[in-house]
N, C-alpha and C positions, 0 to 999 in steps of 0.2 A: 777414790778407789781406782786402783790401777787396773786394767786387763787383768795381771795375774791373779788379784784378789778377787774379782770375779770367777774368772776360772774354777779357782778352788772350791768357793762357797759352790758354784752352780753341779761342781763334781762333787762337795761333800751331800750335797742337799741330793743330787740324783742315787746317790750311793746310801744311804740313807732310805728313799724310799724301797730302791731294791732291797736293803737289809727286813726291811718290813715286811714286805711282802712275801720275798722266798723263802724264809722261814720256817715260814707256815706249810707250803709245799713241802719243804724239806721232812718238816716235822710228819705229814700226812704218809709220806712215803715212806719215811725210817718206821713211823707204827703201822701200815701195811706189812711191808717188810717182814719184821720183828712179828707180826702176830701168826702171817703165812707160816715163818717158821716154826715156831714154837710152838704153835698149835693148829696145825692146821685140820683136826677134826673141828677143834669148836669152832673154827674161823669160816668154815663151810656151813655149820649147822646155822652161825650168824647171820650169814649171808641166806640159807636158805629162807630162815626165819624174817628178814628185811624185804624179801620179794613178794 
């Protein structure tokens, strides 16, 4: 296995786990987002009710 083929895998494998990971964030964010909007009486009353 050459240097560059390492390379690759070690860039494919690190990009990979970011792909996993950020996601989720992303996802968390876009439904914050999206709920502030859209409704933000019952997104307060949610939160009030969570506390």
């Amino acid at each position: 296995m050459t240097a560059a083929d390492i390379a690759i895998r070690t860039g494919l494998a690190a990009s990979t786990l970011r792909a996993l990971s950020d996601p989720v964030q992303v996802q968390i964010a876009a439904a914050r987002r999206t709920a502030v909007i859209s409704t933000p009486a019952c997104t307060s009353a949610w939160r009030a009710h969570r506390t």
